[in-house]
C-alpha positions as CSV (number, residue, x, y, z in Angstrom):
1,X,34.9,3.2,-7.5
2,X,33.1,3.4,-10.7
3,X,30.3,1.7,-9.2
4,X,29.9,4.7,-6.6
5,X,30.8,7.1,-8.8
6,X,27.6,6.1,-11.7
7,X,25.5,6.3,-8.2
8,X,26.7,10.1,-7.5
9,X,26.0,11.0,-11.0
10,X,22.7,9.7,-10.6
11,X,22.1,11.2,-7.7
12,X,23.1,14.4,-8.8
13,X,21.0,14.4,-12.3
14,X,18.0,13.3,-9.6
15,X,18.6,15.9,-7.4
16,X,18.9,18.8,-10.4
17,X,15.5,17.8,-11.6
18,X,13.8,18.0,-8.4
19,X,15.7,21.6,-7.7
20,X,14.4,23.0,-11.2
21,X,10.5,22.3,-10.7
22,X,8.8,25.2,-10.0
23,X,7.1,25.5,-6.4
24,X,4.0,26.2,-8.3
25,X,3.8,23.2,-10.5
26,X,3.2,19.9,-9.5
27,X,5.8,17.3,-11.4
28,X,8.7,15.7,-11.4
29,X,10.2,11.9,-11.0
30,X,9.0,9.1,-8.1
31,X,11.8,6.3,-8.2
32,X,11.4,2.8,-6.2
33,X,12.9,0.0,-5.7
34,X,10.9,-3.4,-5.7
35,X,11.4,-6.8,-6.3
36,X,9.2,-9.2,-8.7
37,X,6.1,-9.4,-7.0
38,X,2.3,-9.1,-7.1
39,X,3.0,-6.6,-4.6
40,X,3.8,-4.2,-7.0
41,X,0.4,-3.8,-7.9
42,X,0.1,-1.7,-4.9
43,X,2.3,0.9,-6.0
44,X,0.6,1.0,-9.5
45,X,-2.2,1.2,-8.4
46,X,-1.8,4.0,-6.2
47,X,1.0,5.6,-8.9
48,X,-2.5,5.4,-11.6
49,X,-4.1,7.7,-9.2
50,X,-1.4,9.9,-8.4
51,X,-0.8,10.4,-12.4
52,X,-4.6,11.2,-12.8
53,X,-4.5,14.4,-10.5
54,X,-1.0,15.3,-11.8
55,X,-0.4,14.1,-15.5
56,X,3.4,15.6,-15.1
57,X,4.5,13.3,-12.1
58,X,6.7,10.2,-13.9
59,X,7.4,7.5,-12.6
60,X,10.4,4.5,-12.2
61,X,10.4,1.2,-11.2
62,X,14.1,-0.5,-10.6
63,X,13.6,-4.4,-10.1
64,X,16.0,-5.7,-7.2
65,X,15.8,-8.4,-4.5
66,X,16.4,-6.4,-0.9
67,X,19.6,-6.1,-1.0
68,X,19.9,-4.2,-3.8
69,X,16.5,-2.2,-3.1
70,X,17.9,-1.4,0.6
71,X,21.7,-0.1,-0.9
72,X,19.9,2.3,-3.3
73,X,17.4,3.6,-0.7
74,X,19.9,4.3,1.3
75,X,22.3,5.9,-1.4
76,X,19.1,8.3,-2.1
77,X,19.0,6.8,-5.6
78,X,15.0,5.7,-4.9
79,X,12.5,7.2,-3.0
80,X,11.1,4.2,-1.8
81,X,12.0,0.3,-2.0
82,X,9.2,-2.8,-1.4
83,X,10.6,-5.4,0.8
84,X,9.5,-8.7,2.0
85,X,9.6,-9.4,5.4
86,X,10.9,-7.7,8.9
87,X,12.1,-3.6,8.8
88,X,15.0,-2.6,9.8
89,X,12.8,0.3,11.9
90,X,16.5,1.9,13.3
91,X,16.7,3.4,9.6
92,X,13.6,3.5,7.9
93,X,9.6,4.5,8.2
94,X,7.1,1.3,6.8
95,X,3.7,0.8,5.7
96,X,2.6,-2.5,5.2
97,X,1.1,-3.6,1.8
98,X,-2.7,-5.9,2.1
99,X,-0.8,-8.8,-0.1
100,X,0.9,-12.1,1.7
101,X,3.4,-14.5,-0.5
102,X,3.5,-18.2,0.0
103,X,6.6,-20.1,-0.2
104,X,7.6,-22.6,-2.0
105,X,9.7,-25.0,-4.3
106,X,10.5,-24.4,-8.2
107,X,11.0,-27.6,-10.0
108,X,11.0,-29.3,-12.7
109,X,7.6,-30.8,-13.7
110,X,9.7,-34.5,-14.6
111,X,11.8,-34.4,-11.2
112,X,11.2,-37.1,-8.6
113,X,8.9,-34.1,-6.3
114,X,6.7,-33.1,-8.9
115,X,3.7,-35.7,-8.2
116,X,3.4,-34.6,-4.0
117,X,1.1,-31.9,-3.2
118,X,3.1,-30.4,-1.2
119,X,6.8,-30.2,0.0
120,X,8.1,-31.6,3.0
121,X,11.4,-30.0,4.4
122,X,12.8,-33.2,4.6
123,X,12.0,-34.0,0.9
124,X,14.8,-31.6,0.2
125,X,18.1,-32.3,2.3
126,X,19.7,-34.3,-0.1
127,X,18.3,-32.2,-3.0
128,X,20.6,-29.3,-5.0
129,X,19.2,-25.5,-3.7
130,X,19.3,-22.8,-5.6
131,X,18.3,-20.0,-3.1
132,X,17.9,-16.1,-3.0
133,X,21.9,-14.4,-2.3
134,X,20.1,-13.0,0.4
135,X,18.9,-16.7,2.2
136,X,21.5,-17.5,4.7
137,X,22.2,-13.9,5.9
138,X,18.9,-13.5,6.8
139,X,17.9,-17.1,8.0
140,X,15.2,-17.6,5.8
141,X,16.6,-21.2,5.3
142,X,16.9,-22.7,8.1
143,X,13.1,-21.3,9.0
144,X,11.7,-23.0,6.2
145,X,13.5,-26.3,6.4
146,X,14.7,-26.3,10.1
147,X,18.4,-26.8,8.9
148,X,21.4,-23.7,8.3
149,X,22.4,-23.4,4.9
150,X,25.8,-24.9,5.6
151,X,23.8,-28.3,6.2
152,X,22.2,-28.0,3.1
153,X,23.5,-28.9,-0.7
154,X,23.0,-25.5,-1.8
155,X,24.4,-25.1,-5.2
156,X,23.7,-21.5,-6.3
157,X,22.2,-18.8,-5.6
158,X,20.1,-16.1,-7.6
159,X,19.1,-12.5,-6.7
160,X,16.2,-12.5,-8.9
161,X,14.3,-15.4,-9.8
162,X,13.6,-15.4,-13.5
163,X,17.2,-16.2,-13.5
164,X,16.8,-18.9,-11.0
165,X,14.1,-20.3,-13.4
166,X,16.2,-20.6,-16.2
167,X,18.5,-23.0,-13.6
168,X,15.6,-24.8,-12.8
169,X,14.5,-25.6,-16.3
170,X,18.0,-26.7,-17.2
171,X,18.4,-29.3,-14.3
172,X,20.7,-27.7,-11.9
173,X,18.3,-28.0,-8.9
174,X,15.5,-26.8,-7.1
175,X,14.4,-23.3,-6.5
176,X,13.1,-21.8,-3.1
177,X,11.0,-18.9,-3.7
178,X,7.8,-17.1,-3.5
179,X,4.8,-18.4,-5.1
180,X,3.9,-14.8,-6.9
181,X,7.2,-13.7,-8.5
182,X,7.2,-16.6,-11.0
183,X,4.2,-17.7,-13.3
184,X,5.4,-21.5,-14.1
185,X,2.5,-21.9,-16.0
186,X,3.9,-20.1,-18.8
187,X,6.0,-22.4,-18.8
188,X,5.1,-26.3,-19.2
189,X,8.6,-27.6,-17.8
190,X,8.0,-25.8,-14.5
191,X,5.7,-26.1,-11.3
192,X,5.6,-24.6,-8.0
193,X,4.7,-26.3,-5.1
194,X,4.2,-25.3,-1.5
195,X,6.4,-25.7,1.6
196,X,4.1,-28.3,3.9
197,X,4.5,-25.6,6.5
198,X,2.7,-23.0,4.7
199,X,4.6,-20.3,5.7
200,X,4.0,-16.9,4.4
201,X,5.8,-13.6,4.2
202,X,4.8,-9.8,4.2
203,X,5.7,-6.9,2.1
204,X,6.4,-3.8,3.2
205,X,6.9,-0.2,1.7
206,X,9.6,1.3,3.2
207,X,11.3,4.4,2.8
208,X,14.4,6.6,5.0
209,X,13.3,7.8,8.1
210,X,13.5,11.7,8.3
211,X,13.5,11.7,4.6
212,X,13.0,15.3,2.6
213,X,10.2,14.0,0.2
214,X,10.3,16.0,-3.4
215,X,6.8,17.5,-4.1
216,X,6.6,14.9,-6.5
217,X,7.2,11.6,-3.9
218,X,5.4,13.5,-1.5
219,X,2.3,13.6,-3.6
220,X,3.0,9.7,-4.0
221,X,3.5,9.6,-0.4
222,X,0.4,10.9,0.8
223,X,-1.4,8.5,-1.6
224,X,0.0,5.5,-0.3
225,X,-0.5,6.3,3.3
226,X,-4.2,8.1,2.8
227,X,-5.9,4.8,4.1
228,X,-3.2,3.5,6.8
């Protein structure tokens, strides 16, 4: 309850603001959801040139694996959420973004994988997982490594991945992720290395379908979608 009731405050307190902009001025607040990803530069990029025409437009990022991107999309709290992989095209309207991820396998750079090139599903059935909350729902597992999660030794689970790192780097296991939400070479214990199977995923800006756009998320809107 207090959960949903901090989201209707919010909502309201997002709502007043857009309600007392004048229809003459061009301003307000653009919220999205997105998780940590390259990706992002997308929105930035297109949020720089949104901010040059309209210096009064302010924007918000919220960082969030899907999950969390999709519930606050959905409760209105964000205007629009980036998502890797498939849409959900029964509840919302997408544009893709020109940017591809590559998984792959955290480690650490002393553990008995860190010499291969490249990871081979098999390397990793008798190896501790520490996976996105998100894996098993949505199959990702068993379409990287050919095997359901209950077959696997998975041993936590992380919803953002700079806390998955921190596993990692204390020896609780090994980390399936994307190759562009974690920089291990800031970081001398860790290395990434791909899946042998090279698979990639895409990213998608989404946002609700038949969605009332305030003047300023339309502005952002039309910015995204000029070249699509």
């Amino acid at each position: 309850m207090k959960k949903r009731a901090e989201e209707i405050i919010a909502l309201v307190e997002k709502t007043e603001n857009e309600i007392i902009v004048s229809d003459e001025h061009i301003a307000g607040d653009v919220f999205i959801g997105a998780g940590e990803t390259v990706g992002v530069r997308f929105l930035t990029k297109a949020a720089k040139r949104v901010r040059d025409e309209y210096p009064d437009i302010h924007f918000h990022i919220i960082s969030g694996d899907r999950t969390d991107v999709t519930e606050r999309l959905d409760s209105g709290l964000v205007d629009f959420g980036l998502v890797f992989g498939s849409v959900d095209e029964t509840k919302y309207e997408s544009i893709s973004v020109p940017n591809q991820d590559l998984w792959g396998v955290l480690m650490r750079c002393d553990s008995p994988l860190a010499d291969k090139a490249e990871i081979e599903p098999k390397d990793l059935f008798d190896k501790p997982l520490i996976v996105s909350r998100q894996a098993d729902r949505t199959g990702i597992v068993k379409r990287l490594l050919g095997r359901s999660a209950g077959k696997l030794n998975i041993i936590a689970t992380y919803n953002l991945i700079f806390n998955g790192a921190l596993m990692v780097q204390d020896g609780l296991g090994y980390a399936l992720c994307l190759e562009s939400i974690i920089n291990p070479s800031q970081n001398n214990e860790l290395c990434f290395k791909p899946l042998t199977n090279a698979l990639t995923e895409e990213m998608h800006v989404i946002w609700k379908k038949d969605n009332v756009f305030s003047k300023a998320s339309q502005k952002f809107f039309e910015e995204i979608t000029r070249e699509k």
